[in-house]
C-alpha positions in Angstrom: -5.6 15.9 5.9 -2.3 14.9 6.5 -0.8 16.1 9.6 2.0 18.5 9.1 4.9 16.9 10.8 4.1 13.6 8.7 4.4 15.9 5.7 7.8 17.0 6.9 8.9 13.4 7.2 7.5 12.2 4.0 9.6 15.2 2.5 12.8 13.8 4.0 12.4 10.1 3.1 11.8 9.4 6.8 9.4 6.2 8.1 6.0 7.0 9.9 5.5 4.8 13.0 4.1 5.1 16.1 6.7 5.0 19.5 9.3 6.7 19.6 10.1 7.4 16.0 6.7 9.6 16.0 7.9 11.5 18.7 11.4 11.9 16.9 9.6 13.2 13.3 7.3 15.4 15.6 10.2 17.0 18.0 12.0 17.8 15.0 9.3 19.5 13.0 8.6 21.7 15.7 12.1 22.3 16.2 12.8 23.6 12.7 9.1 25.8 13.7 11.3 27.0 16.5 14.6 27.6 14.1 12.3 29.3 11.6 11.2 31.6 14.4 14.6 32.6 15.7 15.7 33.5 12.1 12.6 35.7 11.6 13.2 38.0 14.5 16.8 37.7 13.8 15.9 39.2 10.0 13.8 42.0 11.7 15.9 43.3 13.9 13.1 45.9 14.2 11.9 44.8 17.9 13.9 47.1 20.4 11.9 46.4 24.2 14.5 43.1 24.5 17.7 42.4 23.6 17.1 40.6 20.3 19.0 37.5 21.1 16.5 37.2 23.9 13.7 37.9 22.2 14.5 35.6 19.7 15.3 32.7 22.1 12.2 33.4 24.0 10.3 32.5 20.9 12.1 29.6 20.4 11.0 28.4 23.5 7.4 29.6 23.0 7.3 28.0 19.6 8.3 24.4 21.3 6.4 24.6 24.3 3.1 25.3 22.4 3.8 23.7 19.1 4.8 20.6 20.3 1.6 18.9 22.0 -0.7 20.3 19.9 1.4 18.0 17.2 2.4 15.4 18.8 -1.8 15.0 19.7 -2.9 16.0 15.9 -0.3 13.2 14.6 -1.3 10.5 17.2 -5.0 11.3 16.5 -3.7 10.5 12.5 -2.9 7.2 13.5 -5.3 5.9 15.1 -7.5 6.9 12.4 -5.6 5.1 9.8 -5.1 2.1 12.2 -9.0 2.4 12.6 -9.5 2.5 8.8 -6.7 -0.2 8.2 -9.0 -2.6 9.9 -12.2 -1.9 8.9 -10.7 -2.5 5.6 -9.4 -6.2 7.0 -12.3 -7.0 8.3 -14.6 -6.6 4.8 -11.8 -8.9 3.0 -12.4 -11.1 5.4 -14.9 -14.0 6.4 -16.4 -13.4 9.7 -17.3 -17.0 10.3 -14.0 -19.0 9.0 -11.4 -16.2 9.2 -10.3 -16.9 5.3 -10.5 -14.5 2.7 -13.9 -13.8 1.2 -15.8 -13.3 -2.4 -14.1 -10.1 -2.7 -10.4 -10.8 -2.1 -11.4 -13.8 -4.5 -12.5 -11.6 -7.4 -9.8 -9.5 -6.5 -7.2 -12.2 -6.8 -8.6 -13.1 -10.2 -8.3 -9.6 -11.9 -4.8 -9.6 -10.6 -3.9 -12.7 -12.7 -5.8 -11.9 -15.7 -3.4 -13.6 -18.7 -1.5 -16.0 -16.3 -2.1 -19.8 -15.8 -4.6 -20.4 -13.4 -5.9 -23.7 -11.6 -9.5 -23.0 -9.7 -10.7 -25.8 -7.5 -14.5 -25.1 -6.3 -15.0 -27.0 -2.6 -18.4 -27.9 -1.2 -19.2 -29.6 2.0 -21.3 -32.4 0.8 -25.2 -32.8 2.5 -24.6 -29.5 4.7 -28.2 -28.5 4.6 -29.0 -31.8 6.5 -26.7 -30.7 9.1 -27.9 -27.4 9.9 -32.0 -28.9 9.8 -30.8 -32.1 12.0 -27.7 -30.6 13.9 -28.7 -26.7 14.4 -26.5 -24.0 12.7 -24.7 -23.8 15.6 -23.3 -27.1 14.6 -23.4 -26.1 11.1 -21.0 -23.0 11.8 -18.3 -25.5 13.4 -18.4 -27.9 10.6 -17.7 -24.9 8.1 -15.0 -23.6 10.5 -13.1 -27.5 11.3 -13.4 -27.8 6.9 -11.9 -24.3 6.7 -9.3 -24.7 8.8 -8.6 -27.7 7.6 -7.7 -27.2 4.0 -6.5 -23.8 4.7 -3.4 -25.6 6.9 -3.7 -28.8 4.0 -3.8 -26.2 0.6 -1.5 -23.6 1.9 1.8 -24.4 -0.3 0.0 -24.6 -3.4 -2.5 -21.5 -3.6 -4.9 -19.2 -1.7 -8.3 -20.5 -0.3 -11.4 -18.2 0.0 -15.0 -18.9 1.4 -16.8 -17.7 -1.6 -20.4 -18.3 0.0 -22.3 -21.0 2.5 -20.7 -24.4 2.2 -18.4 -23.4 -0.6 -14.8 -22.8 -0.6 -13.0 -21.6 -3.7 -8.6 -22.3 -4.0 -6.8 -20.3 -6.9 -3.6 -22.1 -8.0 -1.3 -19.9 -9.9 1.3 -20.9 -12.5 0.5 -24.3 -11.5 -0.8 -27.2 -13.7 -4.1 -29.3 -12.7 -1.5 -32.4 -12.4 0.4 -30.6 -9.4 -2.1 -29.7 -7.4 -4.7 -32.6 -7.6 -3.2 -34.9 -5.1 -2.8 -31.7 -2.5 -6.6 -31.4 -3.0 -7.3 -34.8 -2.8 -5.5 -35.3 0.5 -7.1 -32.4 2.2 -10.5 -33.9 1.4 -9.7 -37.1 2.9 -8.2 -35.3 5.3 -11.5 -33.8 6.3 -13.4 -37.0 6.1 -11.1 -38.1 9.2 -12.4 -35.1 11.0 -15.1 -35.5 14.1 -16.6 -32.6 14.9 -18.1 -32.2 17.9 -22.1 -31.5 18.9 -24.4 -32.4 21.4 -25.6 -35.5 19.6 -21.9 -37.4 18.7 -19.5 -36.2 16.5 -20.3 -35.3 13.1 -18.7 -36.1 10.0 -18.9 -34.8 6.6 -17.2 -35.3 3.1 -16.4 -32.9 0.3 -16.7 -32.9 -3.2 -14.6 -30.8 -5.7 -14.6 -30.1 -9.1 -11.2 -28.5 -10.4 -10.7 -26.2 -13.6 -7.8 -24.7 -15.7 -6.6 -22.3 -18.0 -3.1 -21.2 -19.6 -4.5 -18.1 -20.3 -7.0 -16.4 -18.0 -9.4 -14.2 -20.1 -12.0 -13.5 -17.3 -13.3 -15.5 -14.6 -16.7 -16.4 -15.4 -15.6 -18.9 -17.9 -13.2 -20.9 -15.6 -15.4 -20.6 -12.6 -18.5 -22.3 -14.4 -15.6 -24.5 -15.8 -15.4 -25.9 -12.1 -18.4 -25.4 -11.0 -20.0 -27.9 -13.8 -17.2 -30.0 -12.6 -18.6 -30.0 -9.2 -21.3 -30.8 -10.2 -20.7 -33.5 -11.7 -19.1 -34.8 -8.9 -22.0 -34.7 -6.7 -23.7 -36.5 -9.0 -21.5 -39.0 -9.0 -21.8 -39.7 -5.7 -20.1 -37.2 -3.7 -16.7 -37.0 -1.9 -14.4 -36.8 -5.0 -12.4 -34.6 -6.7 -13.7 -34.4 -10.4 -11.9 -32.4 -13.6 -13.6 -30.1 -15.7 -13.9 -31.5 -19.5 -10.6 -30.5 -21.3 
């Protein structure tokens, strides 16, 4: 439930945030609670113990004095539920490992662009199960995390990278043709062939191979995606550590 002093603001076109603005929207809630009083007694004029000016100011008074913690504590409480809930929702867009967006923001992202041009390049990190059996996962975790943060800083101008699962990385291009952004991919790749990564044995190095899809139209993502991911494959098959484009 919405407190009632955010209510107030909402009605007036006035931004929620915590600090000082809070305490503005709230002090000014429960001064209209205090105005809303006085005009009450005021309208009675049946009360004859006290002077009714008095009376009326007293409850004014009483009004703020009471009113005014109990909201300022129910609004602050408001927040930091919604700051709570904010980041819970961060955290399951997000890949706990690499930091990039995950599977769901992916699918997501796709459903958003349904009938737009769309370029989807699929990314795998080429012999990573003999890392993790030779290296440890350990290892294996700061190979994924040097690759992701890697082409996240190298793919950045030309679309939104995702870590869709293990070892593979997923890059949505929108309104951009395959010719545009092939030679971004290719130079993060060889970009993260230079990288060493370190581990208790020497530094380890890995490759990536990429097979890269497109539509002018997207219709759904299934299509597209085993568009690329055929092309991926056939890029491992070809030896690995290239960038390979899905049959036309």
């Amino acid at each position: 439930m919405t407190p009632l002093p955010f209510r107030f603001a909402e009605l007036l076109g006035w931004a929620i945030k915590p600090g000082p603005r809070l305490y503005g929207i709230v002090f000014a809630f429960v001064l209209c609670e205090a105005l809303l009083v006085v005009a009450l007694i005021l309208a009675a004029d049946a009360l004859s113990a006290l002077d009714t000016v008095t009376y009326a100011a007293v409850g004014a008074v009483l009004t703020i004095a009471l009113a005014l913690p109990v909201n300022l504590q129910s609004c602050s409480a408001y927040l930091s539920l919604l700051d709570a809930k904010n980041r819970i929702e961060q955290m399951s867009r997000t890949d706990v490992l690499t930091g990039l967006p995950n599977r769901r923001v992916f699918l997501e992202l796709v459903d958003q662009h349904i009938g737009q041009p769309v370029t989807l390049a699929i990314l795998d990190v080429d012999r990573f199960k003999t890392v993790n059996d030779t290296k440890g996962h350990v290892v294996g975790d700061r190979v994924l995390m040097a690759v992701a943060n890697e082409l996240a800083r190298d793919l950045a101008t030309v679309g939104t990278l995702c870590r869709i699962g293990g070892e593979e990385f997923a890059l949505l291009c929108f309104g951009q043709a395959v010719e545009d952004v092939l030679p971004t991919i290719q130079r993060a790749c060889a970009a993260v062939e230079t990288l060493q990564i370190p581990s208790p044995s020497g530094a380890v190095r890995v490759t990536l191979s990429c097979g890269l899809a497109a539509t002018p139209s997207l219709a759904e993502v299934h299509p597209l995606y085993a568009a690329a991911d055929s092309a991926l494959y056939a890029a491992k098959a070809a030896g690995r550590n290239q960038v390979m484009l899905a049959a036309a």
